[in-house]
Each structure stands twice: as structure tokens, then as C-alpha cells.
N, CA and C of each residue as an Amber inpcrd file, in Angstrom:
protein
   426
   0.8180000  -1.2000000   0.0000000   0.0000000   0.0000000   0.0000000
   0.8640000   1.2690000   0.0000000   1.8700000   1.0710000   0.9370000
   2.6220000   2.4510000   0.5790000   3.2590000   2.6620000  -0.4930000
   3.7430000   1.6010000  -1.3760000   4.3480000   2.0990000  -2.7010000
   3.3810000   2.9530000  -3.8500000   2.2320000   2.1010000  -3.2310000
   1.2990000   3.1740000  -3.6490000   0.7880000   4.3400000  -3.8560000
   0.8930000   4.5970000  -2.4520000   1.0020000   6.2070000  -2.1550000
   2.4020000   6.7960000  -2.3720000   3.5830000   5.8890000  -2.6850000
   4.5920000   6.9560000  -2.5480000   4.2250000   7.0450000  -4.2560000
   3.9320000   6.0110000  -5.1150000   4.0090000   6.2450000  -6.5360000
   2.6780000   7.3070000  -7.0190000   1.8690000   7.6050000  -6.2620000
   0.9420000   8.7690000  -6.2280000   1.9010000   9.8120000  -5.9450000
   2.6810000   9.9620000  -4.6820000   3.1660000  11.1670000  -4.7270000
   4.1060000  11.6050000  -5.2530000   4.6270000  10.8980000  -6.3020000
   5.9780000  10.8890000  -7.5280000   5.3200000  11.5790000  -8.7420000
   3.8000000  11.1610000  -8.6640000   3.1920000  12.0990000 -10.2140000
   3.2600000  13.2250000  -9.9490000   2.3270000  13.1990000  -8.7170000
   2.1210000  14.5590000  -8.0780000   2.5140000  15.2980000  -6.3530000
   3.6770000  15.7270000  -6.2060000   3.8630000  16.2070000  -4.7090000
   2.7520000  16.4430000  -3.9140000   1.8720000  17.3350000  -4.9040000
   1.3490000  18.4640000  -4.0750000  -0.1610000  17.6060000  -3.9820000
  -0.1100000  16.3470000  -4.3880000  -2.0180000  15.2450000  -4.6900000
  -2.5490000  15.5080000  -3.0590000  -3.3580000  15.8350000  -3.0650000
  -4.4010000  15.7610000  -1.0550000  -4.0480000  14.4550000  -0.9690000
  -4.1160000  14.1430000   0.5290000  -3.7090000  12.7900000   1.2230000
  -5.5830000  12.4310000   0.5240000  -6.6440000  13.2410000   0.5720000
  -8.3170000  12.9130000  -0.1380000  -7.9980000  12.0420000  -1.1960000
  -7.4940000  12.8000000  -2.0860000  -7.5490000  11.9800000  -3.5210000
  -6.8400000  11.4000000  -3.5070000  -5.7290000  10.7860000  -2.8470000
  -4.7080000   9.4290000  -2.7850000  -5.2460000   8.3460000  -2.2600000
  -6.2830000   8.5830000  -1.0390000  -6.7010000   7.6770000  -0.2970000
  -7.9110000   7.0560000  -1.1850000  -8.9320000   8.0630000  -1.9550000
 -10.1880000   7.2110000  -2.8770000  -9.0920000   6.3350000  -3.9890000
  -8.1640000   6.6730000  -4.6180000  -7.2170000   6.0800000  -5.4800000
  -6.7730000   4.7660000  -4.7870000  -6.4110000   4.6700000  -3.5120000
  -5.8350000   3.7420000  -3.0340000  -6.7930000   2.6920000  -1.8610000
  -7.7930000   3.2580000  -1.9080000  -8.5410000   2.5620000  -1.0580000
  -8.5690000   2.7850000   0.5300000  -8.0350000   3.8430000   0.8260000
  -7.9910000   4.3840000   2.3270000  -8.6580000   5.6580000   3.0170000
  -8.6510000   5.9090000   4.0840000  -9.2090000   7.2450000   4.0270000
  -7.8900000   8.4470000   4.1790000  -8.3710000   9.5410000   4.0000000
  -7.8190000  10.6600000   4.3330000  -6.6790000  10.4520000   5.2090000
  -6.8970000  10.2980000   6.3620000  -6.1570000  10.1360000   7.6890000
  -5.1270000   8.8650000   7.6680000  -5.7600000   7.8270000   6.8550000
  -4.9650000   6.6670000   6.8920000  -3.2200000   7.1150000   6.1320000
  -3.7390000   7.4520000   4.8810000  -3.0720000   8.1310000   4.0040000
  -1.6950000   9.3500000   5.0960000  -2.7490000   9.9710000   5.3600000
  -1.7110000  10.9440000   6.3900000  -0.6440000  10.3710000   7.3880000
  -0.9090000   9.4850000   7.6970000  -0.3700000   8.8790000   8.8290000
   0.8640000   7.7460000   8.0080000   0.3540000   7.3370000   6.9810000
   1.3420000   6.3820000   6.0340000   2.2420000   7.2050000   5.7120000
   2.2730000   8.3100000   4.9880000   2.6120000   9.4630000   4.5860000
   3.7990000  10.2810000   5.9080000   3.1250000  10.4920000   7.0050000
   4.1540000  10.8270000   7.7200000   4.7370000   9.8920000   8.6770000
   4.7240000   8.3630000   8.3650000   5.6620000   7.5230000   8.7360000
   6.7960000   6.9380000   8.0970000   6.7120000   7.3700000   6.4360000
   7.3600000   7.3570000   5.2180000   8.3460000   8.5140000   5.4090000
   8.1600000   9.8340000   5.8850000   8.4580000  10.5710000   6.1550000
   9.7160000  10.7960000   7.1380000   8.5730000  10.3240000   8.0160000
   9.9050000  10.1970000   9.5640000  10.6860000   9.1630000   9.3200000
  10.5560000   8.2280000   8.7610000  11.8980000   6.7750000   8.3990000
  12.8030000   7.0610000   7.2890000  12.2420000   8.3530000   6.5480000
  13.1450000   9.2870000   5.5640000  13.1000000   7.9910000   4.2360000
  12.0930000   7.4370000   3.8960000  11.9290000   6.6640000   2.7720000
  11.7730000   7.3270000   1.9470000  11.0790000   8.3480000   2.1690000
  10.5620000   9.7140000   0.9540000  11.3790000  11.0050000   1.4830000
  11.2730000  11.7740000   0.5210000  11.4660000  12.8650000   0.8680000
  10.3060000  14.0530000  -0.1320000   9.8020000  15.1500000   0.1200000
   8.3140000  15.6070000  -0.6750000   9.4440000  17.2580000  -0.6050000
  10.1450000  17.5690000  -2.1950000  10.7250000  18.3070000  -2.2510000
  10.0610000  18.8580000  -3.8790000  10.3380000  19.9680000  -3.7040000
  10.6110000  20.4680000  -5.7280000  11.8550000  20.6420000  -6.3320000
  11.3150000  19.6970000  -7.0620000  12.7080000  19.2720000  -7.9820000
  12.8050000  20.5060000  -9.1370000  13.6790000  20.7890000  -9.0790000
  14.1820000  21.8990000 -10.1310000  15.0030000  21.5850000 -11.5740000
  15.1060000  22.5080000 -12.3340000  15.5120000  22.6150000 -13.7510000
  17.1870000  23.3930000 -13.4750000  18.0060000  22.7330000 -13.7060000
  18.8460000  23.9600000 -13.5270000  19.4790000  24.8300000 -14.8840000
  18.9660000  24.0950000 -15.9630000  19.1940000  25.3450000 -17.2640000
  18.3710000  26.3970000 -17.2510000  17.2030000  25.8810000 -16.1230000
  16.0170000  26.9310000 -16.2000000  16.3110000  28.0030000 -15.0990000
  16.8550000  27.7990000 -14.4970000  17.3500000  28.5960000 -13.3410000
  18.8010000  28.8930000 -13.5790000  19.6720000  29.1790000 -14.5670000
  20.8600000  29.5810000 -15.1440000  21.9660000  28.6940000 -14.7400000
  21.8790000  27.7600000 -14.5590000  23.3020000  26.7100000 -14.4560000
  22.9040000  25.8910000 -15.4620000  23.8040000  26.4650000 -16.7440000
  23.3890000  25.4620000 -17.7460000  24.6360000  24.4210000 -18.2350000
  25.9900000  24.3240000 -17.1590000  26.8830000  24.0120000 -17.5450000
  26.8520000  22.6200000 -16.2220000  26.6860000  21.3400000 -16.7240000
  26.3740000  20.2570000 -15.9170000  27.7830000  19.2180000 -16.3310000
  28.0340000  19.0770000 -14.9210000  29.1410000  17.8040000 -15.3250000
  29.4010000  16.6760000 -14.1090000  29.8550000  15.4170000 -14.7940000
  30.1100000  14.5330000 -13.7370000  31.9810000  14.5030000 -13.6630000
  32.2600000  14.4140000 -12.4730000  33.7460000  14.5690000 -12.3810000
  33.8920000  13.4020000 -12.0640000  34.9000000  11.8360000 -12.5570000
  35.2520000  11.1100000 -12.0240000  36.8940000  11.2660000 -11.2740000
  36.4760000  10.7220000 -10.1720000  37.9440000  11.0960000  -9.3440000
  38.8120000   9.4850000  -8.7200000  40.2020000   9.7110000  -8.8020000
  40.8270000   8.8450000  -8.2850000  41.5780000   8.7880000  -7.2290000
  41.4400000   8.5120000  -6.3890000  42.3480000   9.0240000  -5.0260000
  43.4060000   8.2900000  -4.4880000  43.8870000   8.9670000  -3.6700000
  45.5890000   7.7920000  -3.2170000  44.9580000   7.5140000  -2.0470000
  43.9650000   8.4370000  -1.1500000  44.0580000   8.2680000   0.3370000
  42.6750000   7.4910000   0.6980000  42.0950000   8.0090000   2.0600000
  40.6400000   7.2990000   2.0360000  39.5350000   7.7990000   1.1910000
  38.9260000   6.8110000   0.5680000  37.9170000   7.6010000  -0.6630000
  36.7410000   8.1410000  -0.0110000  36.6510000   7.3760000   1.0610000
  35.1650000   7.9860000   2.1970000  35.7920000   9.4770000   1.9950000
  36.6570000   9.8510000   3.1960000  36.9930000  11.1790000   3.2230000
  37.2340000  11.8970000   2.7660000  37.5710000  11.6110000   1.3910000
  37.6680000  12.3730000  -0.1620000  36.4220000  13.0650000  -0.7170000
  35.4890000  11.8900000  -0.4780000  34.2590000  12.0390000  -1.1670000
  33.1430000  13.0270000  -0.5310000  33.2770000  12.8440000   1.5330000
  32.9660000  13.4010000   1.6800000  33.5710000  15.3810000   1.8670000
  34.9790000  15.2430000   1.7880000  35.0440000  16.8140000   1.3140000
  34.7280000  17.1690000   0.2390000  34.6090000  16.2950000  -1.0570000
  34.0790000  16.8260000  -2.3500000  32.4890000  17.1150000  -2.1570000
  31.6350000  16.6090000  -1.4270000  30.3440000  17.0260000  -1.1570000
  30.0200000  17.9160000  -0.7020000  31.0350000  18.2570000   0.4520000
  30.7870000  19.7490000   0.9720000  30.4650000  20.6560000  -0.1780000
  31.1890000  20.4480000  -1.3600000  31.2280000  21.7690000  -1.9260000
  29.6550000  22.4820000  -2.4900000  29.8040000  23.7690000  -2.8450000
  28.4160000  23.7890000  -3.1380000  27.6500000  23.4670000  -4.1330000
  28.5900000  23.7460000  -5.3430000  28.4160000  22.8730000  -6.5630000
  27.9810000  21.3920000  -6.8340000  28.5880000  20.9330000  -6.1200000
  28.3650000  19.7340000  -6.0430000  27.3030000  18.9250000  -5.5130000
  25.8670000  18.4790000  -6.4260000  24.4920000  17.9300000  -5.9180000
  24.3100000  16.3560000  -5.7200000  25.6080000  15.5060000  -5.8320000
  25.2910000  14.2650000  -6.1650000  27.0180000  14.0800000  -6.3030000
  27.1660000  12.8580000  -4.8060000  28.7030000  12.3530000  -4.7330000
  28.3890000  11.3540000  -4.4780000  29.4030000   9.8050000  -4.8300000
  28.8930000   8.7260000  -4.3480000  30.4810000   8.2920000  -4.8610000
  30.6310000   7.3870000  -3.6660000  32.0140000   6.2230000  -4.1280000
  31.7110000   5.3600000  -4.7920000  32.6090000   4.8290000  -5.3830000
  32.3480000   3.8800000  -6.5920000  33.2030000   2.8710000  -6.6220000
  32.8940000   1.6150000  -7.2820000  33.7480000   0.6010000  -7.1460000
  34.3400000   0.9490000  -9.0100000  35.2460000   0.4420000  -9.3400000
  35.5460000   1.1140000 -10.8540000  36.8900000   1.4140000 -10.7340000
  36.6060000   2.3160000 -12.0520000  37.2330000   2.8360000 -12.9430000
  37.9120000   4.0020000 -11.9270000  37.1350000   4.5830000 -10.9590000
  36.9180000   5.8500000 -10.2170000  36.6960000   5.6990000  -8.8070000
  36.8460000   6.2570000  -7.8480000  36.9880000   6.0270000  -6.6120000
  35.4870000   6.6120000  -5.7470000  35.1880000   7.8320000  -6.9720000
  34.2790000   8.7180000  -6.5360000  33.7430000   9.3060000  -7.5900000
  32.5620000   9.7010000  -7.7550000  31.6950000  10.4640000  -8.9910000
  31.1730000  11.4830000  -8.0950000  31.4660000  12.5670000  -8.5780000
  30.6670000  13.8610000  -8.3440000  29.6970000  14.9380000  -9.0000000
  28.7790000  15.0240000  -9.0490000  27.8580000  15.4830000 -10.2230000
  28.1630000  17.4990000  -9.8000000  28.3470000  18.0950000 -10.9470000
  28.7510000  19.6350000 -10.4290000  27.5970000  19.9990000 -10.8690000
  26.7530000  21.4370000 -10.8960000  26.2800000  22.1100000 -11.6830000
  26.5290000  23.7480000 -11.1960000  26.5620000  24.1900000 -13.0410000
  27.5970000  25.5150000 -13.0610000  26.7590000  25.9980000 -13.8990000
  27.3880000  27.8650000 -13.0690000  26.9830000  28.7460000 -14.1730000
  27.4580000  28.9080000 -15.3770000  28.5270000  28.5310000 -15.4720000
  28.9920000  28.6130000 -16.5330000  30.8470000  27.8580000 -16.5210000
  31.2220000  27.9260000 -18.0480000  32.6890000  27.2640000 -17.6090000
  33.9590000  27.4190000 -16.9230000  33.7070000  28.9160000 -16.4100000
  34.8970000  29.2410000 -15.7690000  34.3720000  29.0450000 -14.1510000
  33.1900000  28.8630000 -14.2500000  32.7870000  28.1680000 -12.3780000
  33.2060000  26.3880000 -12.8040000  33.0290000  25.9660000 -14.1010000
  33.2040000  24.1260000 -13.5460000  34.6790000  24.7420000 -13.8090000
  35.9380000  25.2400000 -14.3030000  37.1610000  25.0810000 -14.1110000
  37.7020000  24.9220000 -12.7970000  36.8060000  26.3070000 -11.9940000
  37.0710000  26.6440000 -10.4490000  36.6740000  25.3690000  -9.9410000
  35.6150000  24.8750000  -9.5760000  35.6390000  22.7340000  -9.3250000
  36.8070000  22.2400000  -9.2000000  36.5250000  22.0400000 -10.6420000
  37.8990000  21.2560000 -10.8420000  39.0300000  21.5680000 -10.6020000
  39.5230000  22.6070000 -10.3090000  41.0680000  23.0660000  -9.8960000
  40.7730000  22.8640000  -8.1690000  39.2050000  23.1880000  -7.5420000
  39.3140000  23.0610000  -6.4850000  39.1280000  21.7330000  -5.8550000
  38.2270000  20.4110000  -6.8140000  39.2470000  19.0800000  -6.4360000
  39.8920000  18.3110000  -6.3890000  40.9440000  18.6680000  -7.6700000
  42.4690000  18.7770000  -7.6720000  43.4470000  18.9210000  -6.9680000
  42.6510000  20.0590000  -5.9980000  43.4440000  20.7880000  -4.7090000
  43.4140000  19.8000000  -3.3780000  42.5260000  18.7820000  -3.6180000
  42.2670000  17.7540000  -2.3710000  43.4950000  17.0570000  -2.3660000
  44.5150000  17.0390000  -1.0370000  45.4890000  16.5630000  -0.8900000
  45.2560000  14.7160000  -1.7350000  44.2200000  14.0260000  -1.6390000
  44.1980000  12.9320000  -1.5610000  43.3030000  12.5540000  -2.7880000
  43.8410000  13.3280000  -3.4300000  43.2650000  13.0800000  -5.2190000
  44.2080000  12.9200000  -6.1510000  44.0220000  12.1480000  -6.5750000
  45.5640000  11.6700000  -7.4480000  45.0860000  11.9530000  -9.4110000
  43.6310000  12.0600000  -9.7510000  43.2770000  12.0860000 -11.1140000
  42.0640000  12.3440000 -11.3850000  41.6270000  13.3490000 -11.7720000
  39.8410000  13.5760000 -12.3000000  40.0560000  13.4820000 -13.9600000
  38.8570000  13.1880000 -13.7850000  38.3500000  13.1000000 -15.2780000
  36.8000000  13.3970000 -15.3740000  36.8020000  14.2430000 -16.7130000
  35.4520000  15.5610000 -16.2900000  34.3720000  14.4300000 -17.6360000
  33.3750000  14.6050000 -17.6880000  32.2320000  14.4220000 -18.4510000
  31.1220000  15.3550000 -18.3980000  31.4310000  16.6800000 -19.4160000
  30.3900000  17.3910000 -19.3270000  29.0370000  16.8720000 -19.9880000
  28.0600000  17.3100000 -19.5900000  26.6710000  16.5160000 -19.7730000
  25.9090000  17.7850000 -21.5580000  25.8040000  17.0260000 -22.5560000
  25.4840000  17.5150000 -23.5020000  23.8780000  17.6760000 -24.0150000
  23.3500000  16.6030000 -23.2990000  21.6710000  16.6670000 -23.4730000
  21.3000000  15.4580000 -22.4130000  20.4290000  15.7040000 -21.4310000
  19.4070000  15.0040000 -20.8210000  18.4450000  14.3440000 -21.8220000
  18.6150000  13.1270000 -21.4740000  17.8000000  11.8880000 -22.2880000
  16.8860000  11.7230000 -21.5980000  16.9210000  11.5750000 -20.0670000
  16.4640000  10.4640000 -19.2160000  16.7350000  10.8910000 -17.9700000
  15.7720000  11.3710000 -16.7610000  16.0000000  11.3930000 -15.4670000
  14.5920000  11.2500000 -15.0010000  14.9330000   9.8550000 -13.9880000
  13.4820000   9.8160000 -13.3500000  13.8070000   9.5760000 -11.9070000
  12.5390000   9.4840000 -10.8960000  12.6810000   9.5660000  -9.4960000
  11.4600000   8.6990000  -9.1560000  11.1540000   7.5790000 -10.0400000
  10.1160000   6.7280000  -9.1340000  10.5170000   5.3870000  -9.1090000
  11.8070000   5.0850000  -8.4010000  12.3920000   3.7380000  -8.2500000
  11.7080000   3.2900000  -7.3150000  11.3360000   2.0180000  -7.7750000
  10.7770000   1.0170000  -7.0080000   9.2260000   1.2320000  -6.7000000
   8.6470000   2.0410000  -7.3130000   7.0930000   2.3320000  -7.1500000
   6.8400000   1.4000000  -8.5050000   5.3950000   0.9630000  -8.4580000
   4.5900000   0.2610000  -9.6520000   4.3540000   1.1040000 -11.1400000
């Protein structure tokens, strides 16, 4: 039942717990309560997802990185940064993938020279992003 409601609230954020519950067979309240137990166990999260060519960062890239030292601690100073919306270690080619998004190319240079600058980075390699094919956010719903 809850994939249910979470795959209701993947069409629509903003659907009434009303019209999820006649959709799903519950009431109002049931819904609410599924909803903010999904919530508090942080299974969901009920955010607006944004455009960022539409909002002027039209310069998107994934940085793969190689490190000499610990890749945890690598990865997590590369997250700090602000640019940076999406870090994850990796088994591979790469130690760490970091997704940037920029205003433009002389902010992804500044990135990249600034995680270069990480004592415990030994090699990046950039993949700027040329066209969005494909991005979705309803894994594991029906």
C-alpha cells in the first residue's frame, strides 16, 4: 500500500492525502499517517525538484575522481562543496563520482582546480553533460 502512495506522490507532490486515499482505497487520515511515517523513516522525501538550465546553471558535469588516500573522506570533502548535488564512491574505474552544476565554464574550471586541490586526489576526469535523455525519481514504485 505504501508504494502506492509513494508512486501517487511521484506524479504529483502536491495530490491531497483525499484523492490518494479514494485512489488507493484508504481514508484521508490513513493516508496521512502512512505518509508521515514514510516521512519520519526518511523513505521519501516531498521536495521540488528543479531545472537547472532553467534557473541559469546550464553548464552540468560529472567529475570522475581517483584518489591515493581514504575515498570515504575524499568524497565526503568533495560534497561539501556547493556545486556539487550528487557524490557517491564507486567501485571502478573511479573512486568517486561527483555530479557539479555551473553557471557557466569558468565556475566548472574553479571545481575542478578546487578538487584537484584535495590533498588525496591523485586524477579527475570531467564528463560534461550535452543533453538530458532520461531522469526519473520513481524507483521502485509500480
Amino acid at each position: 500500500m505504501s508504494k502506492n502512495i509513494i508512486g501517487h506522490l511521484q506524479e504529483d507532490g502536491r495530490r491531497s492525502y483525499a484523492s490518494i486515499g479514494k485512489a488507493v482505497g484508504l481514508s484521508e487520515a490513513a493516508v496521512r499517517q502512512r505518509v508521515q511515517k514514510l516521512l519520519d523513516s526518511k523513505v521519501i522525501q516531498i521536495v521540488a525538484v528543479t531545472d537547472p538550465l532553467q534557473l541559469g546553471f546550464p553548464r552540468n558535469a560529472m567529475i570522475g575522481v581517483r584518489c591515493t588516500g581514504d575515498m570515504i573522506k575524499t568524497a565526503d570533502e568533495i560534497a561539501k562543496l556547493a556545486a556539487v548535488d550528487y557524490c557517491v564512491v564507486t567501485a571502478g574505474k573511479f573512486d568517486v563520482l561527483a555530479e557539479v552544476v555551473c553557471e557557466n565554464d569558468e565556475d566548472l574550471l574553479d571545481i575542478i582546480h578546487t578538487i584537484r586541490a584535495i590533498k588525496s586526489v591523485r586524477e579527475t576526469e570531467t564528463f560534461m553533460y550535452l543533453s538530458l535523455r532520461k531522469q526519473i525519481y520513481n524507483w521502485g514504485t509500480p
